[in-house]
C-alpha positions as CSV (number, residue, x, y, z in Angstrom):
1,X,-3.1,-18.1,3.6
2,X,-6.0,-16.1,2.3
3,X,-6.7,-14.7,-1.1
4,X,-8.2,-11.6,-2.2
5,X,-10.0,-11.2,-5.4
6,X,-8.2,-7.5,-6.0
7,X,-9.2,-7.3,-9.5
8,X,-11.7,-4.5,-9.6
9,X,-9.8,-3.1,-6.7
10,X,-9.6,0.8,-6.6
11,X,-5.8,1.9,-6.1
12,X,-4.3,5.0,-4.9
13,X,-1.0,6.4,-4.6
14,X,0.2,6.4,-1.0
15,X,0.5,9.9,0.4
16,X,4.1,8.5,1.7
17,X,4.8,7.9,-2.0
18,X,7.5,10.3,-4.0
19,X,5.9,12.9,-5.9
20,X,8.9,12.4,-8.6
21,X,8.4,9.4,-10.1
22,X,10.9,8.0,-7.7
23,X,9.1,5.3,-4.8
24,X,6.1,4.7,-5.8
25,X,4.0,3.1,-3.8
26,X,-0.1,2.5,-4.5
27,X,-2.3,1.1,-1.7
28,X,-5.9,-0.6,-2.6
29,X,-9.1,0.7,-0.2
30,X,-11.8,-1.6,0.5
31,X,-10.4,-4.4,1.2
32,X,-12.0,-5.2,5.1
33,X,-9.1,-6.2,7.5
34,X,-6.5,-6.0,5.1
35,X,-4.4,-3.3,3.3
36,X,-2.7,-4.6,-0.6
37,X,0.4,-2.8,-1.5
38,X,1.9,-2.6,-4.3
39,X,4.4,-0.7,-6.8
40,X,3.0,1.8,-8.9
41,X,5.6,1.3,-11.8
42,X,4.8,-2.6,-12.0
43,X,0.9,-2.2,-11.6
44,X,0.5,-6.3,-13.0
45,X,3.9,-7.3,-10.4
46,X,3.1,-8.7,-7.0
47,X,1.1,-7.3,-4.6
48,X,1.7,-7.4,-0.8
49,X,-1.2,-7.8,1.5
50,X,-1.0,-6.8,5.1
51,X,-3.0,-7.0,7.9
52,X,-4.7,-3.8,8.9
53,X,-3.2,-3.2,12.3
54,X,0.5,-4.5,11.2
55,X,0.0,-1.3,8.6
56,X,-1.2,1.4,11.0
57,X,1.7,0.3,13.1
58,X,4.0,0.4,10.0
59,X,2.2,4.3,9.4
60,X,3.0,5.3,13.5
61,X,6.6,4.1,13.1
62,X,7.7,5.4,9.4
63,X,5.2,8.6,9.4
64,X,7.7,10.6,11.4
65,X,10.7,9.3,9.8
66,X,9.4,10.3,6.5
67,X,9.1,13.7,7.4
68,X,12.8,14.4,8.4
């Protein structure tokens, strides 16, 4: 399994996030082939890192559920 050195990595708060304080979920750019995830609440917790065509699969499938 590869590592990623994420440690000056820039995070943003996913635009599928909740805007109430609710889900949050923060995503890490930069990171070539690969796309970290983690929650914004528990920024030192676990991170998840997933390839970067298993997440713009993940986007086309969830992207129009979250908008019901």
């Amino acid at each position: 399994m590869r590592e990623y050195d994420l440690s000056s990595a820039h995070w943003r708060k996913s635009s599928y996030s909740d805007g109430n304080g609710g889900s949050c979920v923060e995503v890490a750019d930069k990171v070539p082939g690969a796309v970290p995830v983690r929650d914004s609440k528990v920024t030192g917790g676990p991170v998840i890192v997933v390839g970067a065509a298993a997440w713009t699969e993940f986007l086309r499938t969830v992207g129009p559920l979250a908008s019901r």
